[in-house]
C-alpha positions as CSV (number, residue, x, y, z in Angstrom):
1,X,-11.9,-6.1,26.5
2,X,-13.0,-3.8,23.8
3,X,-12.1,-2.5,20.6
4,X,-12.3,1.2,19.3
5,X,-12.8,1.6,15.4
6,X,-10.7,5.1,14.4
7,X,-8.8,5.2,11.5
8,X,-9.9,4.0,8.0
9,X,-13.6,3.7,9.1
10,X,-14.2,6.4,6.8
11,X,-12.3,6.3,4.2
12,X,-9.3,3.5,2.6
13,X,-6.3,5.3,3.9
14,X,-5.3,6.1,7.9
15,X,-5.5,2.5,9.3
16,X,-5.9,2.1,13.2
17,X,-7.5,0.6,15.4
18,X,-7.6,0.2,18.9
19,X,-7.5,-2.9,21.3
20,X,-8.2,-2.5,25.5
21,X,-7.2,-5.3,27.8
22,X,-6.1,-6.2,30.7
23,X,-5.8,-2.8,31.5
24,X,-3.0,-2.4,28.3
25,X,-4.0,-0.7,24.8
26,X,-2.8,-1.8,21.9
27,X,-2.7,0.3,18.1
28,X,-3.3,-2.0,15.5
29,X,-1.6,-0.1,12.6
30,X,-1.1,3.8,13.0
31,X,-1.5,5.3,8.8
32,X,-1.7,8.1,7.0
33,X,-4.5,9.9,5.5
34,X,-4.2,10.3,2.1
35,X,-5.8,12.3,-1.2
36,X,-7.4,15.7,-1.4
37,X,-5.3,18.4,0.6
38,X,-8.3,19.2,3.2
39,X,-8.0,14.7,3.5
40,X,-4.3,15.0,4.3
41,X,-4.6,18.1,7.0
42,X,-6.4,15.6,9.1
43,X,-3.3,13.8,10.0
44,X,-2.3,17.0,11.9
45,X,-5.8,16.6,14.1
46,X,-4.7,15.1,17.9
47,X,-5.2,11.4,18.2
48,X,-8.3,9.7,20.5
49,X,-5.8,8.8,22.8
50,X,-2.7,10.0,24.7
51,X,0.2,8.0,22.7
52,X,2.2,7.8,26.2
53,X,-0.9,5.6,27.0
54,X,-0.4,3.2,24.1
55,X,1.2,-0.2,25.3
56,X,2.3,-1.3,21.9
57,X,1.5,-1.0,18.1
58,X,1.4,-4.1,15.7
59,X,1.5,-2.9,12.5
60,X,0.0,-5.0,9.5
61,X,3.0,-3.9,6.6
62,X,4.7,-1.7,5.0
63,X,2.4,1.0,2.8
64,X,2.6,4.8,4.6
65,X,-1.6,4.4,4.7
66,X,-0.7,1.8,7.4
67,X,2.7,2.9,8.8
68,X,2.9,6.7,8.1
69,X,1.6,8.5,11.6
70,X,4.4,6.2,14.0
71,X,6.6,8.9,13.6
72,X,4.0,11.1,14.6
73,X,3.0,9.1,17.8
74,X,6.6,8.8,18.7
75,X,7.2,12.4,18.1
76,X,4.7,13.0,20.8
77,X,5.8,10.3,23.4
78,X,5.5,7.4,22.6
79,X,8.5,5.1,23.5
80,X,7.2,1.6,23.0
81,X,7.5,-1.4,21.1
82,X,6.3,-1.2,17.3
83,X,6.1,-5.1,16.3
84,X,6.3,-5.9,12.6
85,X,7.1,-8.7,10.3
86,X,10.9,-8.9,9.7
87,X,10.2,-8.2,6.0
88,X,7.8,-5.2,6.9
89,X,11.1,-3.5,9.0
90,X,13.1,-3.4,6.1
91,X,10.6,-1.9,4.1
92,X,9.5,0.9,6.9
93,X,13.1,2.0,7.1
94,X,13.0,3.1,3.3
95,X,9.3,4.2,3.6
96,X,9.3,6.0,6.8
97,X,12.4,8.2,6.7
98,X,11.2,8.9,2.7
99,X,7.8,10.5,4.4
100,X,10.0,12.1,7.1
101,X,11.8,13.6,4.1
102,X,8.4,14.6,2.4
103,X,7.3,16.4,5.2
104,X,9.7,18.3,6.1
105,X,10.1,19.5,2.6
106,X,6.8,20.3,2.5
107,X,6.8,22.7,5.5
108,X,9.4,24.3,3.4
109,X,7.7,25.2,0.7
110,X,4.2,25.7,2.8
111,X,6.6,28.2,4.7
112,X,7.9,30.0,1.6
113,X,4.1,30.9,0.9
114,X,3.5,32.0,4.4
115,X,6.4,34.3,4.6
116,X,5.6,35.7,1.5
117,X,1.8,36.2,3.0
118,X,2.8,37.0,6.5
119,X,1.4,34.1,7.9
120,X,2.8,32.6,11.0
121,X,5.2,28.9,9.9
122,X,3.8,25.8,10.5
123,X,6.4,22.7,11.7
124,X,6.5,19.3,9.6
125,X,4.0,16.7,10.3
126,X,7.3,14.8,11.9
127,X,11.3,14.6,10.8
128,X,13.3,12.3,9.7
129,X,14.7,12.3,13.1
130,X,11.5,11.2,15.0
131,X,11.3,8.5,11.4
132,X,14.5,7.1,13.0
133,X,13.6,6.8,16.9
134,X,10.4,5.2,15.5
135,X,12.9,2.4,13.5
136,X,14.7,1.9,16.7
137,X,11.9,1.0,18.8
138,X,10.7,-1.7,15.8
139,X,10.7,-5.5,17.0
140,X,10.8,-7.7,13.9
141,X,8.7,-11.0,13.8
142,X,8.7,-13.6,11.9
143,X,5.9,-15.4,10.1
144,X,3.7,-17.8,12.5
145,X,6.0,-17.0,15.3
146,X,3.3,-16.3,18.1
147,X,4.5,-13.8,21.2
148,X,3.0,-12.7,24.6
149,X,3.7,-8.9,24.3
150,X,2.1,-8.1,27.1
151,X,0.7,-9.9,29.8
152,X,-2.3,-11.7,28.8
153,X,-1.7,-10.6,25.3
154,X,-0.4,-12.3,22.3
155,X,0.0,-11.9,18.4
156,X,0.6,-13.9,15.7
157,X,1.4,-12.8,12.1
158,X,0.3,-14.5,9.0
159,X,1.0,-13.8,5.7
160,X,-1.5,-11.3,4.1
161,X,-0.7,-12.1,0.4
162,X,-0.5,-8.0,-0.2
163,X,3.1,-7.1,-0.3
164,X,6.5,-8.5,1.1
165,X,6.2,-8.8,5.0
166,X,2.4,-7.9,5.0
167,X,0.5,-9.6,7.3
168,X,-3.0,-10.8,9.2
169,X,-2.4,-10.3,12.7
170,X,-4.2,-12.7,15.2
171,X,-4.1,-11.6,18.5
172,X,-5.2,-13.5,21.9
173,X,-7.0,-11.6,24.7
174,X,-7.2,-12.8,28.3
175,X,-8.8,-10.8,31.2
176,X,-10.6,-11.8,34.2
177,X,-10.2,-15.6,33.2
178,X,-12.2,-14.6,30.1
179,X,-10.6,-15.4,26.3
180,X,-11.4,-14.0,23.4
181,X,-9.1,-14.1,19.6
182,X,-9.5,-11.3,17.3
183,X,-7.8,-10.9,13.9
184,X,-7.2,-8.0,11.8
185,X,-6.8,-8.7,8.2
186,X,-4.2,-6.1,7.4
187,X,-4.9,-5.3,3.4
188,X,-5.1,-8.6,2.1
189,X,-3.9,-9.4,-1.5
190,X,-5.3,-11.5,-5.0
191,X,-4.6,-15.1,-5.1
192,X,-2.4,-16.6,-7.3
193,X,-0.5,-13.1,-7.6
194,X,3.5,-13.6,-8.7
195,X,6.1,-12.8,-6.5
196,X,4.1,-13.5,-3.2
197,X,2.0,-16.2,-1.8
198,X,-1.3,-16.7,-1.2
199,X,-3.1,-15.1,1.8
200,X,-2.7,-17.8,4.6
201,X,-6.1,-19.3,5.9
202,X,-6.9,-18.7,9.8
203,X,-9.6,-20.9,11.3
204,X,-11.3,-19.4,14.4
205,X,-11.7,-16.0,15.6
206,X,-14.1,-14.8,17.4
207,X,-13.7,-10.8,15.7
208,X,-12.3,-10.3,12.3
209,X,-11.7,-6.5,11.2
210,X,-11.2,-6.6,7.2
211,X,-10.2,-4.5,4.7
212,X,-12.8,-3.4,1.8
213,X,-10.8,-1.6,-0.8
214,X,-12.3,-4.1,-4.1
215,X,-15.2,-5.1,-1.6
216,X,-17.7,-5.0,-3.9
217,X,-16.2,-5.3,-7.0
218,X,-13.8,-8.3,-9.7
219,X,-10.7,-8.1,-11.0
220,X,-10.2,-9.3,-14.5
221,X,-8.7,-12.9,-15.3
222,X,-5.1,-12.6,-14.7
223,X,-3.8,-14.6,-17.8
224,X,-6.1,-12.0,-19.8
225,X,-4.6,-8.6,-17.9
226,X,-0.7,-10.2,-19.0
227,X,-2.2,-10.4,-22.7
228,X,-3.5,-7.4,-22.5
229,X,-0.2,-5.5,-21.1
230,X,1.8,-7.1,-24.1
231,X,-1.0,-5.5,-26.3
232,X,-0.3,-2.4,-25.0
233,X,3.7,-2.4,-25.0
234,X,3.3,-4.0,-28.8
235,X,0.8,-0.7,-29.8
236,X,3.2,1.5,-28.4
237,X,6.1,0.0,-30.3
238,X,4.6,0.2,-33.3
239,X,3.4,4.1,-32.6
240,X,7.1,4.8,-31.1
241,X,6.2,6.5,-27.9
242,X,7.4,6.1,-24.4
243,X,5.1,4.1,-22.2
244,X,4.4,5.6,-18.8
245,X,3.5,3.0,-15.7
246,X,2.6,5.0,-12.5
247,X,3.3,2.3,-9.6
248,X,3.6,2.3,-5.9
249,X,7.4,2.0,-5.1
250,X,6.6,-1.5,-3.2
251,X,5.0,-3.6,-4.4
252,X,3.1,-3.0,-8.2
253,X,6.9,-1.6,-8.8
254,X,8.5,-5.1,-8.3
255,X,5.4,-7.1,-9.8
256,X,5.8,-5.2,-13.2
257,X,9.3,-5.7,-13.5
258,X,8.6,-9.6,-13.0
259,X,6.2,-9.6,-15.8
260,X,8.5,-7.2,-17.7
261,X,11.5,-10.2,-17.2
262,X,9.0,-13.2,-17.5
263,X,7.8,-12.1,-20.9
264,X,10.8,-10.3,-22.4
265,X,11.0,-12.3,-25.1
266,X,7.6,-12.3,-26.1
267,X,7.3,-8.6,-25.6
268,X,9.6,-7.8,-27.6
269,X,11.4,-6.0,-25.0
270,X,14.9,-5.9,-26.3
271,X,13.5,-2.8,-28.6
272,X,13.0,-0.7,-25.2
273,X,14.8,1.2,-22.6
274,X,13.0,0.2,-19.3
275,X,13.5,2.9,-17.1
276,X,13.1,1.9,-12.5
277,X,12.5,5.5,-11.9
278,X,12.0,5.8,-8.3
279,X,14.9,6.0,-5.7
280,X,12.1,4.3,-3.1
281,X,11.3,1.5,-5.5
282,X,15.2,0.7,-6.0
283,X,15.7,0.1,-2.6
284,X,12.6,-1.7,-2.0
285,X,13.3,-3.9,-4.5
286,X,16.3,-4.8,-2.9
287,X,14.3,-5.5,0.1
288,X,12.2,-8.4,-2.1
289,X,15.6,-9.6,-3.7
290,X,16.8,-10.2,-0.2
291,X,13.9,-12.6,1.0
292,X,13.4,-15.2,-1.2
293,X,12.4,-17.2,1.3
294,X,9.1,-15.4,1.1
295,X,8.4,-16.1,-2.4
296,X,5.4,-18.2,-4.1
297,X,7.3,-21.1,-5.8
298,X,6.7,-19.6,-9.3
299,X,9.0,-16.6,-8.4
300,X,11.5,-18.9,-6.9
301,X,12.1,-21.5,-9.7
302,X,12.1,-18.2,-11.8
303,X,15.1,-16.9,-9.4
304,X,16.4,-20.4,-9.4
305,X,16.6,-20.0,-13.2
306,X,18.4,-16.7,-13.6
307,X,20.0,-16.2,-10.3
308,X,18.7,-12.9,-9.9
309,X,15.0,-11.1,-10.3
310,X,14.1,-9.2,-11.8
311,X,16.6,-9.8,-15.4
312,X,16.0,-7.3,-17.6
313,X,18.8,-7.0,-19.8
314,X,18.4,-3.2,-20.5
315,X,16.7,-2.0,-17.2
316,X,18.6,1.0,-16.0
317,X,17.7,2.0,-12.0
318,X,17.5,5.8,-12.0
319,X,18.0,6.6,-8.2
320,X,19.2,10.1,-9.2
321,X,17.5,13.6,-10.1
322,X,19.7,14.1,-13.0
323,X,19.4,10.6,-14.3
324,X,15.4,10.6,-14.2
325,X,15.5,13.7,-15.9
326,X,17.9,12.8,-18.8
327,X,14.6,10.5,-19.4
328,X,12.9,13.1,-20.5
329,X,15.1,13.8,-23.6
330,X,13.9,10.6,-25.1
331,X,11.5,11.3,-27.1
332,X,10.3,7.1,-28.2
333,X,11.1,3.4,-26.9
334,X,11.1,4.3,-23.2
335,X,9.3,2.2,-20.7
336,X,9.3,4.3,-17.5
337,X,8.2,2.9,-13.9
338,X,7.6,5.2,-11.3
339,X,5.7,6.7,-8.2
340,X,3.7,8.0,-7.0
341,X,1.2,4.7,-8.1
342,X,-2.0,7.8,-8.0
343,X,0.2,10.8,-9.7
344,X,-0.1,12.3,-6.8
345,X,3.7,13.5,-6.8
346,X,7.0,12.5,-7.4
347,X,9.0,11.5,-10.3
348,X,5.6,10.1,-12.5
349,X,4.7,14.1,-12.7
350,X,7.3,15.2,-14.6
351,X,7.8,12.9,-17.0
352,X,3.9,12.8,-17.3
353,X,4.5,16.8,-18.1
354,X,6.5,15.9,-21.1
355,X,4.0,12.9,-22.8
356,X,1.0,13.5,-21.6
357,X,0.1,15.5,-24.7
358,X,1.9,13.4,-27.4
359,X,-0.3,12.0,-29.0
360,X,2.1,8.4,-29.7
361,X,2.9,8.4,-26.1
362,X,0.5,5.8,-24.1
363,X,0.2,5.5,-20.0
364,X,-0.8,2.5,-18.2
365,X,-2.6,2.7,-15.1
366,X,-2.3,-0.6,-13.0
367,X,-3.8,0.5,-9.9
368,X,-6.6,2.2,-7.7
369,X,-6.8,5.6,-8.0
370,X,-8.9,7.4,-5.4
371,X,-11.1,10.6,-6.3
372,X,-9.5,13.8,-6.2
373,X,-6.1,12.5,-7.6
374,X,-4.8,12.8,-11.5
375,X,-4.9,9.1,-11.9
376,X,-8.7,9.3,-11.2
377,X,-9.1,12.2,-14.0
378,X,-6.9,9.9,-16.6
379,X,-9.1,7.1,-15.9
380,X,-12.5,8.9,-16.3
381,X,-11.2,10.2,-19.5
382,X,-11.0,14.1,-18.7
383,X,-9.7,16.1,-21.3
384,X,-7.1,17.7,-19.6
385,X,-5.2,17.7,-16.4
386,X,-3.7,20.4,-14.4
387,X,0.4,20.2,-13.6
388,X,2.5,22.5,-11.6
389,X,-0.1,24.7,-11.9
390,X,-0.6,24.5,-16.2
391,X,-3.7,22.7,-18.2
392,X,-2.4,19.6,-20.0
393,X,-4.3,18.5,-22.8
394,X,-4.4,14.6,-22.8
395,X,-3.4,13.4,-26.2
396,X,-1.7,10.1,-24.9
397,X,-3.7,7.6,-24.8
398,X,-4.8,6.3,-21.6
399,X,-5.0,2.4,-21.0
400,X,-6.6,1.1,-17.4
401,X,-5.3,-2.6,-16.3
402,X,-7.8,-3.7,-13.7
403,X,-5.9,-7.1,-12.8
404,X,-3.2,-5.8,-11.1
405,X,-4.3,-4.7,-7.7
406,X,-2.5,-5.3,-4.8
407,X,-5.7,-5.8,-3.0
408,X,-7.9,-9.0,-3.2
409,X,-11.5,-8.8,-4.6
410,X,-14.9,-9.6,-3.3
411,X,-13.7,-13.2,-4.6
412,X,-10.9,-13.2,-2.7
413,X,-11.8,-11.6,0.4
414,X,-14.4,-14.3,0.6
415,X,-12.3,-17.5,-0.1
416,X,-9.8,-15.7,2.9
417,X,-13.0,-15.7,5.2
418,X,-14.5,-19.0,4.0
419,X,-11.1,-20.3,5.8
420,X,-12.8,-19.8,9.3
421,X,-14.4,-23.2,9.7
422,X,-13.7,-23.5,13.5
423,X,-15.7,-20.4,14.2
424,X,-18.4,-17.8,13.1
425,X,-16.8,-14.5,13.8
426,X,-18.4,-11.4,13.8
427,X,-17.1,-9.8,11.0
428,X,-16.2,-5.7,10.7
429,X,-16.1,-4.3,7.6
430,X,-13.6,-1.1,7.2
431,X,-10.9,0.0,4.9
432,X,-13.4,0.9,1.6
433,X,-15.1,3.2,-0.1
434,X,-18.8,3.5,1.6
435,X,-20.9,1.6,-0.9
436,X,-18.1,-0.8,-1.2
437,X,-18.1,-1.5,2.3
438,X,-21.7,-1.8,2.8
439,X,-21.9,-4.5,-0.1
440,X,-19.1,-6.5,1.1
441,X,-21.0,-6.8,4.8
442,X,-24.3,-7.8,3.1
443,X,-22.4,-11.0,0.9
444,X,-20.4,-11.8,4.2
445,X,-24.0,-12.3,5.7
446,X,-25.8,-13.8,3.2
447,X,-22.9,-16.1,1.5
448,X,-21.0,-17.0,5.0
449,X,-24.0,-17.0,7.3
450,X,-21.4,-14.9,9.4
451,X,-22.4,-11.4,11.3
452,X,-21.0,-9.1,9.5
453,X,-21.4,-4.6,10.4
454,X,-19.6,-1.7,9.3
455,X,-18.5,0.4,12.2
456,X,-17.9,4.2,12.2
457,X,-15.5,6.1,13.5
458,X,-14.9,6.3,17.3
459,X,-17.9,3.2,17.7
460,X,-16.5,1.3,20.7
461,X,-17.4,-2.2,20.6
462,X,-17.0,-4.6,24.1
463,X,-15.8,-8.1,23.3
C-alpha cells in the first residue's frame, strides 16, 4: 500500500494524489494548476501515470484547482468511475463544462497569434465534449454513506466545511490481511462560517494528508470582518461610487449575498443596485438553494424565515454579456459581485477597467490572492495595474477583508486535527505556500504530539 504525493506539493493549486492497493490505483482529486502563465502551461505536462491505469478518482469538491484536469484524464482514456458528493456533481457540471469552454476559447485566441506568427496551432487543454463524458462517468455520494469501490477498498465522505458538497474523504485499505485508514482533508473550511456547517470531526486514521492554504497564519474575528464590510458599503455610499467584490463564483459568491440579505437593513442596502455578475455564480447558487438540507441551522431558520436565500429586494442576476455590460454605464450606487475571485479574468476585469481609477469608486477584496495575479498587486498597494494590455492608475480605494476565507486557519485546521483522539496519525502537510506549510507541520508536532512532514512532489511513501 503506498501513497504517491503529486499534485499541490508545490504549490496550493493542482490537487492529486495517488493511492496503490491491492493491486488498484486510486486519484484522490485530479486539479488544475493555476496563476502565472508559465504555472498554467504545466497542466499540459503528461501525468506520472497512464490514466487507463487509474482504478477510480474521489474527488474532494467542486473548485477547478481540485476538479479541473478530469476532463483531461478522460480525454486521454480514462473510462472510470469519478466518485463525488451529490452536491459536488451538481457543482462540476457548471464548473467543468465552464473550463471546457475556457479552453477551448483560449486555443482560439492562442491560435489567432500563431497564424499571425506562423507558428504551428496548439489543441485546447480538453472540450466541452471530453467536460461531458467526464460528468457521465460521475457517481454521486452522499454524506457518511461509506462504499467498497473496489475490492478491499472503501471511502467515506465527510463534510469539509469549505463549500457545498466539499468533503474529507476517509478511505480503508486492505491487502495481504493488512489494514490501514487514510484520510485526505480536501480544503477544509472556518468554523462557524454561514451558509455551511462546521468541518465534521474524524477520530482515527492512521495517514492524514491536509491542506495548508492559511497554515500559518489567523483570520480576523468574524463579528468584526461583518462590521467592517458595512463600514465599507456605508463610506462608499456617502462617496457615491460603485463597490466592486471580486468573488469565486461558488462559494464567497453565495456567502456575500447572505450577508448582503442578513444585514440589508442595517446596510442601508435599499440605496444600491446589487449586481450577481457572473453567469457561473447564478447557476451555482441555484445549486446551494437546492440543498438545504446541507445548511448550518443559522442559514436554515434564515430560509425558513423568508422562503428563499438569498432576498435581496433589488439584486438583479446578470447571466448575460449585454446585461453585465449595461453595468458599466452606471457611474454610482452599484454593488457588483463577480469572478474571477483573483482578477485573473472574466467579468471582474472589465468593470474593474471602468473604476479602477475613480477615485469615489472602492473594491473589496474578500479572498486569497496568489502572487502573480492583479488581486495580489491591489492588495500590496501598487500604483497601477496593467488591463488588456493598458497601465491603470489605481485611484479607487482598495479595502482587504481577511475573515472571509473559504479555507480554515492554523486555528481551525488544528481544532479539525485535535478531533483524532482514537489515533496519532502521521500527518502530511501539502496544499500551501512553502513557509506556510513548513510552519503548520512544526505546530502539528509540537501542539498535537502528532508526526507531522511535508512531502515533495513524486515522494512515494509505503503504508
Amino acid at each position: 500500500m503506498q501513497i504517491e504525493f503529486y499534485g499541490a506539493t508545490s504549490g496550493i493549486t493542482g490537487s492529486c494524489h495517488i493511492l496503490r492497493a491491492n493491486g488498484e490505483t486510486i486519484l484522490l482529486d485530479c486539479g488544475l494548476i493555476q496563476g502565472r502563465r508559465e504555472e498554467m502551461e504545466k497542466n499540459r505536462r503528461p501525468f506520472p501515470f497512464s490514466p487507463d491505469e487509474i482504478s477510480a478518482v474521489v474527488l474532494s469538491h467542486g473548485h477547478i484547482d481540485h476538479s479541473g484536469r478530469i476532463p483531461l484524464l478522460v480525454k486521454q482514456g480514462y473510462q472510470g468511475p469519478i466518485y463525488a458528493q451529490n452536491a459536488t456533481m451538481e457543482l462540476c457540471d457548471i464548473m467543468l463544462q465552464d473550463s471546457a469552454f475556457l479552453q477551448e476559447k483560449d486555443a482560439q485566441y492562442e491560435n489567432k497569434w500563431r497564424k499571425r506568427k506562423g507558428k504551428p496551432f496548439i489543441d485546447p487543454l480538453y472540450t466541452v465534449a471530453d467536460a461531458q463524458e467526464a460528468l457521465e462517468n460521475m457517481v454521486g455520494l452522499k454524506y457518511r454513506e461509506k462504499k467498497e469501490i473496489l475490492p478491499g477498498i472503501s471511502i467515506r465522505f465527510q463534510d469539509a466545511g469549505h463549500i457545498l458538497g466539499s468533503s474529507s474523504v476517509e478511505v480503508w485499505l486492505s491487502e495481504n490481511g493488512k489494514q490501514r485508514k487514510m484520510v485526505f482533508s480536501g480544503d477544509l473550511g472556518q468554523y462557524d462560517t454561514p451558509i455551511i456547517n462546521d468541518p465534521a470531526a474524524i477520530e482515527e486514521a492512521d495517514h492524514v494528508i491536509i491542506e495548508s492554504t492559511y497554515g500559518n497564519r489567523r483570520h480576523r474575528e468574524r463579528q468584526k470582518t461583518i462590521e467592517e464590510i458595512g463600514e465599507i458599503i456605508r463610506e462608499a455610499t456617502h462617496q457615491k461610487g460603485n463597490l466592486l467584490i471580486p468573488a469565486f463564483s461558488i462559494g464567497r459568491s453565495q456567502e456575500i449575498l447572505y450577508y448582503l440579505g442578513k444585514y440589508y437593513d442595517e446596510w442601508g442596502l435599499n440605496r444600491w443596485q446589487v449586481f450577481l455578475d457572473s453567469p457561473m455564480a447564478i447557476r451555482a447558487s441555484k445549486v446551494y438553494w437546492d440543498y438545504p438540507h446541507l445548511y448550518d441551522e443559522e442559514a436554515t431558520k434564515l430560509r425558513k424565515k423568508i422562503h428563499e436565500m438569498p432576498h435581496l429586494q433589488n439584486l438583479k442576476l446578470t447571466a448575460s454579456p449585454q446585461e453585465s455590460m449595461g453595468i458599466n454605464r452606471i457611474k454610482s450606487g452599484a454593488i457588483i459581485i463577480s469572478a474571477s475571485g483573483m482578477m485573473t479574468g472574466g467579468r471582474i476585469i472589465h468593470h474593474l477597467k471602468h473604476n479602477i481609477s475613480r477615485s469615489g469608486s472602492h473594491v473589496m477584496i474578500v479572498g486569497y490572492q496568489a502572487n502573480g495575479t492583479m488581486g495580489r498587486a491591489l492588495v500590496e498597494g501598487k500604483p497601477t495595474v496593467r488591463i488588456h494590455g493598458d497601465e491603470y492608475r489605481v485611484k479607487a480605494k482598495v479595502h482587504t477583508v481577511g475573515g472571509l476565507s473559504a479555507h480554515g486557519d492554523v486555528d481551525d485546521l488544528t481544532r479539525w486535527l485535535s478531533s483524532y483522539r482514537k489515533s496519532s496519525p502521521h500527518v502530511h502537510v501539502v496544499h500551501g505556500e512553502p513557509e506556510s506549510k513548513s510552519d503548520l507541520r512544526d505546530h502539528i508536532e509540537s501542539a498535537l504530539g502528532f508526526k507531522a512532514s511535508v512531502p515533495d512532489m513524486g515522494d512515494l511513501l509505503d503504508i
